[in-house]
BAZA-515185 format. One record per residue: residue number from 1; residue in one letter; x, y, z of N, C-alpha, C, O in turn. Coordinates in nm, 3 decimals, always signed. Example, Ala and Ser with C-alpha at 12.3 -4.5 7.8 and 13.67 -1.06 7.14 Angstrom:
# BAZA-515185
num->1&residuo->A&n_px->+1.319&n_py->-0.569&n_pz->+0.780&ca_px->+1.230&ca_py->-0.450&ca_pz->+0.780&c_px->+1.320&c_py->-0.330&c_pz->+0.780&o_px->+1.424&o_py->-0.332&o_pz->+0.846
num->2&residuo->S&n_px->+1.285&n_py->-0.225&n_pz->+0.708&ca_px->+1.367&ca_py->-0.106&ca_pz->+0.714&c_px->+1.290&c_py->+0.003&c_pz->+0.787&o_px->+1.341&o_py->+0.114&o_pz->+0.804
//
This chain:
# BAZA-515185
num->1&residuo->X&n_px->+14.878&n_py->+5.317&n_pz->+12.797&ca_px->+14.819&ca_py->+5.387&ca_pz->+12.909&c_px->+14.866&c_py->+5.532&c_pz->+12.908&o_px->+14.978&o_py->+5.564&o_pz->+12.868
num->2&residuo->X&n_px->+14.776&n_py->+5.621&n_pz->+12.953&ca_px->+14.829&ca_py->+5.751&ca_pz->+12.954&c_px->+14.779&c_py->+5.813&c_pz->+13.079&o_px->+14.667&o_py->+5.818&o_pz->+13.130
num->3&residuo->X&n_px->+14.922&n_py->+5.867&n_pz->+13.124&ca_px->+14.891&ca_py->+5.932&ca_pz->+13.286&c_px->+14.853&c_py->+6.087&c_pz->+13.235&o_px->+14.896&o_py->+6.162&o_pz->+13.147
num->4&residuo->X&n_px->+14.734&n_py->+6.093&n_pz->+13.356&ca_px->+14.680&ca_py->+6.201&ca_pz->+13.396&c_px->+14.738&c_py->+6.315&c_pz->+13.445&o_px->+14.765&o_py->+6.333&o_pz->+13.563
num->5&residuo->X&n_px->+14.755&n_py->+6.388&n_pz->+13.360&ca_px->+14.874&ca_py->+6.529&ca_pz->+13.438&c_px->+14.776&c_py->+6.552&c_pz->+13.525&o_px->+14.658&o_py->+6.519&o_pz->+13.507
num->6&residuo->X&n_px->+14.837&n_py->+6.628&n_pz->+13.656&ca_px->+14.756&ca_py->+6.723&ca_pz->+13.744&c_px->+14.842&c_py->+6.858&c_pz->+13.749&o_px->+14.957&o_py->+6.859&o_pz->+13.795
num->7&residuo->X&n_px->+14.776&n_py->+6.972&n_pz->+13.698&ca_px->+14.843&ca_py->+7.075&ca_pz->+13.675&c_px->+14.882&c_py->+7.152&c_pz->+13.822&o_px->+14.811&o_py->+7.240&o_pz->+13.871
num->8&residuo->X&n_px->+14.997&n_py->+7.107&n_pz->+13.877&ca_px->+15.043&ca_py->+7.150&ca_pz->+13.967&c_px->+15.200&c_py->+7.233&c_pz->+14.023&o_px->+15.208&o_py->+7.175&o_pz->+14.131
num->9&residuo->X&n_px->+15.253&n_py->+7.273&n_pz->+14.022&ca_px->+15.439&ca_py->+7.315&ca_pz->+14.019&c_px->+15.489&c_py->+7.233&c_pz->+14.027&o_px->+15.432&o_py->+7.172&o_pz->+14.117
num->10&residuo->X&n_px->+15.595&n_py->+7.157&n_pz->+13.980&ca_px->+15.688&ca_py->+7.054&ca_pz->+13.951&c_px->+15.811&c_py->+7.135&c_pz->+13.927&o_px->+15.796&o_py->+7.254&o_pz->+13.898
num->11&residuo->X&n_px->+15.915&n_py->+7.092&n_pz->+13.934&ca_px->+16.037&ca_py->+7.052&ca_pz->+13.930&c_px->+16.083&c_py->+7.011&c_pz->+13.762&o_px->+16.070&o_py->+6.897&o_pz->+13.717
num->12&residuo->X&n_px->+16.133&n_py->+7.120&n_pz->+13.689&ca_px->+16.189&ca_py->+7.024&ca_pz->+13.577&c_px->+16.339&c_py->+7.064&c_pz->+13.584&o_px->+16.383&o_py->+7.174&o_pz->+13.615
num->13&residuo->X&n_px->+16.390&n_py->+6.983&n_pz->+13.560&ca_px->+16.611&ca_py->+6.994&ca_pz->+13.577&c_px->+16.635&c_py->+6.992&c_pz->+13.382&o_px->+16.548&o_py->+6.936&o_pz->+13.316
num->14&residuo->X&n_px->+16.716&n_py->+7.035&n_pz->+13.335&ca_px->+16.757&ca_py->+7.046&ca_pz->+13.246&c_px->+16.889&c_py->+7.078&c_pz->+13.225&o_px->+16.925&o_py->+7.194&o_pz->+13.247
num->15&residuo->X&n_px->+16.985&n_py->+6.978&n_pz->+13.179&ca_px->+17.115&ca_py->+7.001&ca_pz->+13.181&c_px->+17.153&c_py->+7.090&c_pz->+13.314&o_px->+17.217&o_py->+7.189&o_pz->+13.277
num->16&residuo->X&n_px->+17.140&n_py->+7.087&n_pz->+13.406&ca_px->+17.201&ca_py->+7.090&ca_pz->+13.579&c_px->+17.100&c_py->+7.260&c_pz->+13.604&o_px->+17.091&o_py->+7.308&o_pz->+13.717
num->17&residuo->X&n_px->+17.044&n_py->+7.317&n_pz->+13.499&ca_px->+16.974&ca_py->+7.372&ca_pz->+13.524&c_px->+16.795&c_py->+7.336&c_pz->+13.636&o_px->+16.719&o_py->+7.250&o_pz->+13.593
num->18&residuo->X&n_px->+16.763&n_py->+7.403&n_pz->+13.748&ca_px->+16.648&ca_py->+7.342&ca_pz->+13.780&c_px->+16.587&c_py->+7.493&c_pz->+13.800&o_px->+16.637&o_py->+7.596&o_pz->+13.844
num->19&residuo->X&n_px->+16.432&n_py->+7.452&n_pz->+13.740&ca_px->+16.342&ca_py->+7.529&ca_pz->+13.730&c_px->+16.220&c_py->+7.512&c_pz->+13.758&o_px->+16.181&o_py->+7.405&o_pz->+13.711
num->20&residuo->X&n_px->+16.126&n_py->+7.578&n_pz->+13.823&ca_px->+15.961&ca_py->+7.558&ca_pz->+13.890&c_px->+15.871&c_py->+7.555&c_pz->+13.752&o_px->+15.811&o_py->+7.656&o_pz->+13.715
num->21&residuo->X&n_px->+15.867&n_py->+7.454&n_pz->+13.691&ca_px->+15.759&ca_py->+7.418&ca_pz->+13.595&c_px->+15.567&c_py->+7.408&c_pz->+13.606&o_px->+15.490&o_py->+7.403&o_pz->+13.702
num->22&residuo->X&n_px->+15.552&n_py->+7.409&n_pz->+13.494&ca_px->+15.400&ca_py->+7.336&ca_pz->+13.537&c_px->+15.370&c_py->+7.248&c_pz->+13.413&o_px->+15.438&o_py->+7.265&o_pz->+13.311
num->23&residuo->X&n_px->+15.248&n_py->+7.134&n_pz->+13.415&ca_px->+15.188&ca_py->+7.032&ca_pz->+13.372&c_px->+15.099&c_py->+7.069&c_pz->+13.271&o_px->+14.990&o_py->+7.014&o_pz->+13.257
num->24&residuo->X&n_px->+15.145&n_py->+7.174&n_pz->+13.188&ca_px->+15.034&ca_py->+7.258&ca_pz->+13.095&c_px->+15.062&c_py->+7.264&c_pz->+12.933&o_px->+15.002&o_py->+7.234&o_pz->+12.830
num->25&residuo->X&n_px->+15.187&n_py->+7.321&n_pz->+12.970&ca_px->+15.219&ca_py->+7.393&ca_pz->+12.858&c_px->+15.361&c_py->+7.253&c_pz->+12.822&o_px->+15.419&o_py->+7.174&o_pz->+12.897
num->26&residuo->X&n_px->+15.373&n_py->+7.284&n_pz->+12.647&ca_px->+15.479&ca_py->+7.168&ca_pz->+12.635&c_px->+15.638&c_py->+7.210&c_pz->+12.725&o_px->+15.650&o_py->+7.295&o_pz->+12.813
num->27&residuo->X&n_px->+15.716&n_py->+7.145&n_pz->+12.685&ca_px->+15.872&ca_py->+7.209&ca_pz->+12.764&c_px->+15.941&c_py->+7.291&c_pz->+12.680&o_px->+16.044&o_py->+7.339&o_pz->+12.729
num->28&residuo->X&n_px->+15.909&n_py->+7.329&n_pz->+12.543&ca_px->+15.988&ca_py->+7.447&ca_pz->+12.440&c_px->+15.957&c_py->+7.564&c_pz->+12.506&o_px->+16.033&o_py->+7.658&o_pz->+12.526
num->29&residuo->X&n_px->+15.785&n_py->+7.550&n_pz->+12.556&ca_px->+15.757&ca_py->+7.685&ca_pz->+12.560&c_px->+15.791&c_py->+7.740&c_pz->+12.750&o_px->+15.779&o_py->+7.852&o_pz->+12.798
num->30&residuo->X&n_px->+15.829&n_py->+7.626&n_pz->+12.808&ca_px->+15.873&ca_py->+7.653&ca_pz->+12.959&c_px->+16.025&c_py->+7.686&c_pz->+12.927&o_px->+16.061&o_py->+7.774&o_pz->+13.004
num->31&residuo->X&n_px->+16.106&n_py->+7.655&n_pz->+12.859&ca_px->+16.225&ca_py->+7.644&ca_pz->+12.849&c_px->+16.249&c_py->+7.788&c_pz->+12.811&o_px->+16.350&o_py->+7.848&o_pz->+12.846
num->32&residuo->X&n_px->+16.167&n_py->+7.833&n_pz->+12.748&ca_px->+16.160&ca_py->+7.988&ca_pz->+12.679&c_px->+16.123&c_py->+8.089&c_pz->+12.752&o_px->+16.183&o_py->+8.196&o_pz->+12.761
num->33&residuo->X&n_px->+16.003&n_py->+8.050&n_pz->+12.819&ca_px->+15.966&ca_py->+8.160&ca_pz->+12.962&c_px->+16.083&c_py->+8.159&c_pz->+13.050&o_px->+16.098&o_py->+8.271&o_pz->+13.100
num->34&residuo->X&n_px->+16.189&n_py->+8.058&n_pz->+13.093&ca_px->+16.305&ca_py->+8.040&ca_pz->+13.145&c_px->+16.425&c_py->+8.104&c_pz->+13.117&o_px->+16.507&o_py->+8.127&o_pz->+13.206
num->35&residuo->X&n_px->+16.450&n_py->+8.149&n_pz->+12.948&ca_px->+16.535&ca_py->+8.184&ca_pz->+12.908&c_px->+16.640&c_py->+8.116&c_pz->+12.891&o_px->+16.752&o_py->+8.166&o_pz->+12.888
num->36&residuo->X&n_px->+16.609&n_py->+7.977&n_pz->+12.877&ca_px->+16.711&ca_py->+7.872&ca_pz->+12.827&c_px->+16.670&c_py->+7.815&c_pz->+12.648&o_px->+16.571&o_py->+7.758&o_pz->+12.602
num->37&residuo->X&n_px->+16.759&n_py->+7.849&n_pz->+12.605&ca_px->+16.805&ca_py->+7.812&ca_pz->+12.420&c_px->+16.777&c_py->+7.675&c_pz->+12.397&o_px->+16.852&o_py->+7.602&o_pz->+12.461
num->38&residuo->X&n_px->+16.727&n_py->+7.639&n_pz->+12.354&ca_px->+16.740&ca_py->+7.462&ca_pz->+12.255&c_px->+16.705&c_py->+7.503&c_pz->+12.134&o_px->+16.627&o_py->+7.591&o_pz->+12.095
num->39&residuo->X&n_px->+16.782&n_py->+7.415&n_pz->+12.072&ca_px->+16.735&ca_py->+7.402&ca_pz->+11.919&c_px->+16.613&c_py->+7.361&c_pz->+11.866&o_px->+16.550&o_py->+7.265&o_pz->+11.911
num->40&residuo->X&n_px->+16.586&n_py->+7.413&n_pz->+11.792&ca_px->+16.447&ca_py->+7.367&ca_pz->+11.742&c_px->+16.399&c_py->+7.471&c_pz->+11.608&o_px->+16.436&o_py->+7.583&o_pz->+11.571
num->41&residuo->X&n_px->+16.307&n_py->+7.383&n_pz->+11.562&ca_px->+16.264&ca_py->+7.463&ca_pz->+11.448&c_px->+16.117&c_py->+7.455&c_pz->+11.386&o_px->+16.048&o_py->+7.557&o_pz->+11.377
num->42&residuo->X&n_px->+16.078&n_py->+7.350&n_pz->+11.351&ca_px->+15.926&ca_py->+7.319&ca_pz->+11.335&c_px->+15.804&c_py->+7.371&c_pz->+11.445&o_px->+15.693&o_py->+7.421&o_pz->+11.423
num->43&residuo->X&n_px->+15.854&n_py->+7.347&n_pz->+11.537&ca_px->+15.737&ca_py->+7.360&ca_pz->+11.687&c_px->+15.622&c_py->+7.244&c_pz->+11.624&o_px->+15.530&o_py->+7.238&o_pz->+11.705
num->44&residuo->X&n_px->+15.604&n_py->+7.177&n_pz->+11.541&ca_px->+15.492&ca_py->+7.070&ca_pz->+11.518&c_px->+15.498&c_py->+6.950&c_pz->+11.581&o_px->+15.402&o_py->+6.903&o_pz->+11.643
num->45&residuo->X&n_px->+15.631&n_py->+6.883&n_pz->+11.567&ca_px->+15.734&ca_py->+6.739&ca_pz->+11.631&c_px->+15.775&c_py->+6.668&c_pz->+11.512&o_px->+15.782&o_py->+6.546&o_pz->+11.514
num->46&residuo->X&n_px->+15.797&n_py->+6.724&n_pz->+11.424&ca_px->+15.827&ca_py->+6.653&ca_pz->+11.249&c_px->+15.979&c_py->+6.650&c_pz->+11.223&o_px->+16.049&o_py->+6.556&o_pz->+11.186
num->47&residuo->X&n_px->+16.003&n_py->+6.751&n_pz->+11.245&ca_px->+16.184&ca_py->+6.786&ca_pz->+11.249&c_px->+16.294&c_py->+6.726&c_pz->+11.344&o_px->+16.415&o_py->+6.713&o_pz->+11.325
num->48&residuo->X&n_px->+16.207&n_py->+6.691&n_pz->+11.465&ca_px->+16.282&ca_py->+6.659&ca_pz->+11.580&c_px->+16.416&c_py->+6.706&c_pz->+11.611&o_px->+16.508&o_py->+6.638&o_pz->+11.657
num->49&residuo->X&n_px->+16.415&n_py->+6.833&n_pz->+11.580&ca_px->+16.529&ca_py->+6.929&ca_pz->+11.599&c_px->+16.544&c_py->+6.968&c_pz->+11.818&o_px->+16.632&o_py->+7.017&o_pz->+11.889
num->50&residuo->X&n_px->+16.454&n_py->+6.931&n_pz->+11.836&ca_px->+16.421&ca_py->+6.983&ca_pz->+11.988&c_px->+16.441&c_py->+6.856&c_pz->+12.071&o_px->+16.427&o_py->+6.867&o_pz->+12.193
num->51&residuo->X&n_px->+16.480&n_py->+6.706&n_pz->+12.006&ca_px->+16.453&ca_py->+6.588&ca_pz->+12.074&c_px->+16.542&c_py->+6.655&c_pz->+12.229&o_px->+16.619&o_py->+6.751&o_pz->+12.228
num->52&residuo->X&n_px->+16.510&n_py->+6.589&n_pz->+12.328&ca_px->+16.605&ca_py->+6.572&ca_pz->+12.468&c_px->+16.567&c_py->+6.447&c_pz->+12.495&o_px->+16.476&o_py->+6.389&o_pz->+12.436
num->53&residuo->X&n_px->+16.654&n_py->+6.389&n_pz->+12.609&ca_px->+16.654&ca_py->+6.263&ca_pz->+12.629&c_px->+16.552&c_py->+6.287&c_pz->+12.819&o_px->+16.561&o_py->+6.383&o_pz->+12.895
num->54&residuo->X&n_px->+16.511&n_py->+6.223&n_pz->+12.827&ca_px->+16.422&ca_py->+6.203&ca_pz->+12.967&c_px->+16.490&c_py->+6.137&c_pz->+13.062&o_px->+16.438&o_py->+6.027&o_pz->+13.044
num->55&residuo->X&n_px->+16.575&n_py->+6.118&n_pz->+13.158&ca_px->+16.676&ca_py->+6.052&ca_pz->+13.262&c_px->+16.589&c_py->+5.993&c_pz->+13.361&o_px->+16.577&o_py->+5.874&o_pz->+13.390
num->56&residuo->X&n_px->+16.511&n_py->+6.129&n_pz->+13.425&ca_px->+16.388&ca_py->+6.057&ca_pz->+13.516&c_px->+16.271&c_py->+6.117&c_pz->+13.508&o_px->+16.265&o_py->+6.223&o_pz->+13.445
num->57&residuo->X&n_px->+16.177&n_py->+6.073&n_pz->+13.557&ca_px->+16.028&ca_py->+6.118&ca_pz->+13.533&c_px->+15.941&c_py->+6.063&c_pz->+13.394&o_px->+15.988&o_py->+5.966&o_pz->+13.335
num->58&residuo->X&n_px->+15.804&n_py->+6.131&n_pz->+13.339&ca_px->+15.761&ca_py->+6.116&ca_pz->+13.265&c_px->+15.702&c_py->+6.235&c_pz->+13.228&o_px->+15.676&o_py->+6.333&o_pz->+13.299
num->59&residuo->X&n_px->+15.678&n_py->+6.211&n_pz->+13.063&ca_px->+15.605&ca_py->+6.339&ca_pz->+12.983&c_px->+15.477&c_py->+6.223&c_pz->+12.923&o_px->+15.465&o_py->+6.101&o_pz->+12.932
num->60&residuo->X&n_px->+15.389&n_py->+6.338&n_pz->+12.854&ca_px->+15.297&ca_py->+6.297&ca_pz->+12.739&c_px->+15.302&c_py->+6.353&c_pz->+12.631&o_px->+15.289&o_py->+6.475&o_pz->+12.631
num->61&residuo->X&n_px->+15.321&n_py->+6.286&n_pz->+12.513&ca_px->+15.364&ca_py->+6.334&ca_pz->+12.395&c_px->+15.183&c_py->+6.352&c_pz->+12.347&o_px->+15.092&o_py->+6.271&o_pz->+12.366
num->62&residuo->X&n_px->+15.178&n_py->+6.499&n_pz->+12.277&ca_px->+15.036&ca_py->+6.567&ca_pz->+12.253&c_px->+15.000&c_py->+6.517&c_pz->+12.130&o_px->+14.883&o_py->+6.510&o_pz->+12.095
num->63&residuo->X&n_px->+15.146&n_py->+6.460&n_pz->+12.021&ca_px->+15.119&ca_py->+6.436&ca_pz->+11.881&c_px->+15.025&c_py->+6.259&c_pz->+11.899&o_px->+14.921&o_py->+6.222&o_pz->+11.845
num->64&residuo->X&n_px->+15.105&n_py->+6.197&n_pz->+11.983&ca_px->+15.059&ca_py->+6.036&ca_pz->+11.940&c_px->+14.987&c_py->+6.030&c_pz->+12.078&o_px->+14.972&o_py->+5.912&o_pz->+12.106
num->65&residuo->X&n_px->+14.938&n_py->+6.111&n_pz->+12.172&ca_px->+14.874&ca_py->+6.075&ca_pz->+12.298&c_px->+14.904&c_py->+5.981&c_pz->+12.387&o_px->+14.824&o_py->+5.912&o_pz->+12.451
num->66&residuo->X&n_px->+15.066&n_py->+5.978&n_pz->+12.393&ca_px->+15.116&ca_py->+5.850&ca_pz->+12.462&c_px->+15.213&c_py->+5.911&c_pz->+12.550&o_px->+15.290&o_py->+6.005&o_pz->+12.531
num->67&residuo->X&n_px->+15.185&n_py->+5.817&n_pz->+12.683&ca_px->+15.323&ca_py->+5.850&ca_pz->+12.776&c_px->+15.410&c_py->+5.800&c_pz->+12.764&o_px->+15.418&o_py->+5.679&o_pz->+12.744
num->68&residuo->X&n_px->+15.547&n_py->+5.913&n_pz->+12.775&ca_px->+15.680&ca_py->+5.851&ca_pz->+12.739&c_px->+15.754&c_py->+5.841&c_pz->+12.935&o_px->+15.717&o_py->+5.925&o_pz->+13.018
num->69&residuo->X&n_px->+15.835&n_py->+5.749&n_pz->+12.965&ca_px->+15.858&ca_py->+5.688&ca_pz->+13.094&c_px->+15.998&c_py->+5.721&c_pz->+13.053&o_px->+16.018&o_py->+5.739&o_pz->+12.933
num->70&residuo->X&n_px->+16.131&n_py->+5.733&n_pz->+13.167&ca_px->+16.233&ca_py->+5.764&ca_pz->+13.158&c_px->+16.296&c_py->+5.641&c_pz->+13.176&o_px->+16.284&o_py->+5.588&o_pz->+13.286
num->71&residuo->X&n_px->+16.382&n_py->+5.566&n_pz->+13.061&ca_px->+16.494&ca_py->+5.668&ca_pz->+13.024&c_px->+16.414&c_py->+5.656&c_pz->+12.887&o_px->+16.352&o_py->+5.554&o_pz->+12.858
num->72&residuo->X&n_px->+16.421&n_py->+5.751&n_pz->+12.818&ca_px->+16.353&ca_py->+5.787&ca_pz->+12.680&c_px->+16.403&c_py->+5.906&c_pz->+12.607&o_px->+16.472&o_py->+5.989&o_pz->+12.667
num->73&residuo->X&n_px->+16.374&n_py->+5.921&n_pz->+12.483&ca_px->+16.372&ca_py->+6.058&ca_pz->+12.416&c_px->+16.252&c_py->+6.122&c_pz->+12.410&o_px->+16.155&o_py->+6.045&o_pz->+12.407
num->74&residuo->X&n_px->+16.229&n_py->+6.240&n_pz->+12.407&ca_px->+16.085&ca_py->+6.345&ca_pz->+12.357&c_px->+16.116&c_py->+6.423&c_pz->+12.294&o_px->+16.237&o_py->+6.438&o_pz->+12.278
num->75&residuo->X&n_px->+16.015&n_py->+6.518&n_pz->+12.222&ca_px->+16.057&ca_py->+6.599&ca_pz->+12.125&c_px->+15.963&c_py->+6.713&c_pz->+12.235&o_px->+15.851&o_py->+6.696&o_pz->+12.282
num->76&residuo->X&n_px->+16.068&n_py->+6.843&n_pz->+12.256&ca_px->+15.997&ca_py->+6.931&ca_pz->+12.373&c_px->+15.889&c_py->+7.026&c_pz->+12.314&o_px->+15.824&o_py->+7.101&o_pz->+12.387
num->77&residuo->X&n_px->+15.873&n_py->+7.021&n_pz->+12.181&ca_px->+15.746&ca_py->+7.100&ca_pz->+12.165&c_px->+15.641&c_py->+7.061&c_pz->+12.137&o_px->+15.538&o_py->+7.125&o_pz->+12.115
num->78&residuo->X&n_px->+15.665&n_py->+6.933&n_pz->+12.136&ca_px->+15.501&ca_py->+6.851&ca_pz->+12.173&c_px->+15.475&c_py->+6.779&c_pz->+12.265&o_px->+15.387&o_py->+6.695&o_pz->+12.251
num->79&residuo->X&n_px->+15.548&n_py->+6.793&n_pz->+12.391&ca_px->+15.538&ca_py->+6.690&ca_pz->+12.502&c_px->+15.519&c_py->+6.816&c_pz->+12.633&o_px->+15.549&o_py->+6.934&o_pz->+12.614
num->80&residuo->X&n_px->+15.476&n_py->+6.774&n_pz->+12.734&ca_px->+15.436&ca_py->+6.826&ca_pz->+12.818&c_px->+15.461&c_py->+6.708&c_pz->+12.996&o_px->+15.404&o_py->+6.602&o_pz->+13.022
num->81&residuo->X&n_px->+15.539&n_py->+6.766&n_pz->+13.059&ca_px->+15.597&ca_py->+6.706&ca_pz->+13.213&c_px->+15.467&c_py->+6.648&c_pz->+13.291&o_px->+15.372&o_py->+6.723&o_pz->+13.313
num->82&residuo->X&n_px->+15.464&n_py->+6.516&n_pz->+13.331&ca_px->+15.387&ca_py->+6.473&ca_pz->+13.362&c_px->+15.470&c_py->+6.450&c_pz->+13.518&o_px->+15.540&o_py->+6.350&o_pz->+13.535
num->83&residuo->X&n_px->+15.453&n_py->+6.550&n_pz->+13.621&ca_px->+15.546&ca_py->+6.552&ca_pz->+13.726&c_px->+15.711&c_py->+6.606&c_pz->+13.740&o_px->+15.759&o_py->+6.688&o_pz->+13.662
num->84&residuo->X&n_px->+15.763&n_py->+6.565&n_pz->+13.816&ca_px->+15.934&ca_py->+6.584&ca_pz->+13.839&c_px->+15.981&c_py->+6.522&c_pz->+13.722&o_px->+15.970&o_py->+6.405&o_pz->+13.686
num->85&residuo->X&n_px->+16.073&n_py->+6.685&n_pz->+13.632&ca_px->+16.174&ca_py->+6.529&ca_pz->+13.527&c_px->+16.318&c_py->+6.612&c_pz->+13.549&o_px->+16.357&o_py->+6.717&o_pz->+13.601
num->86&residuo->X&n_px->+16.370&n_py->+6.502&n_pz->+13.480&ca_px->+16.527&ca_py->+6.568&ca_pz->+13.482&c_px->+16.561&c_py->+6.520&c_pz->+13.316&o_px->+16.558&o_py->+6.401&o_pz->+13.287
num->87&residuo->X&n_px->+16.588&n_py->+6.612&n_pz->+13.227&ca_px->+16.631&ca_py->+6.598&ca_pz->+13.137&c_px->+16.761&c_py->+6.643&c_pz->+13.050&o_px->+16.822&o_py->+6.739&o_pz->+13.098
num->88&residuo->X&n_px->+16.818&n_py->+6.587&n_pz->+12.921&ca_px->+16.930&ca_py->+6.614&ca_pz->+12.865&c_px->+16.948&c_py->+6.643&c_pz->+12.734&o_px->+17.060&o_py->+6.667&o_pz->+12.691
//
C-alpha cells in the first residue's frame, strides 16, 4: 500500500534537531535547504551512504514506490516525509 502525501508543512526532527518541512521534495534535499550535513554520495539510493533510521512517522521511498512505516531505515535521497517524522 502506498500513502498519499498531501503536500502540506510538517514537522521533521532529526537528531534533536526540528525543522518545518514539506511532502515534496526527498529529505537530502530538505536537510540541505536547512543547513544540516549527512553523508551521502550517490543522490540515486545505490550507495546508501545517506541511510537514517525512521523512529516515528512514515516516508515513501521514490526508487521502489513503497511506504516505509517507523521503526525502519530510508535512504534520504530517495524518500520523501509522508507527514510528522522523527529521525536518526
Amino acid at each position: 500500500m502506498i500513502l498519499q502525501c498531501v503536500n502540506i508543512p510538517i514537522s521533521i526532527e532529526y537528531r534533536g534537531y526540528i525543522f518545518t518541512g514539506n511532502q515534496k521534495d526527498v529529505f537530502l534535499e530538505q536537510f540541505e535547504m536547512e543547513g544540516i550535513c549527512i553523508p551521502y554520495s550517490c543522490r540515486s539510493g545505490f550507495c546508501a551512504t545517506c541511510k537514517v533510521k525512521i523512529l516515528s512517522g512514515s516516508a515513501v521511498s521514490l526508487t521502489g514506490k513503497i511506504t516505509v512505516i517507523a521503526p525502519a531505515s530510508i535512504l534520504t535521497c530517495t524518500s520523501i516525509p509522508c507527514g510528522n517524522v522523527q529521525l536518526e
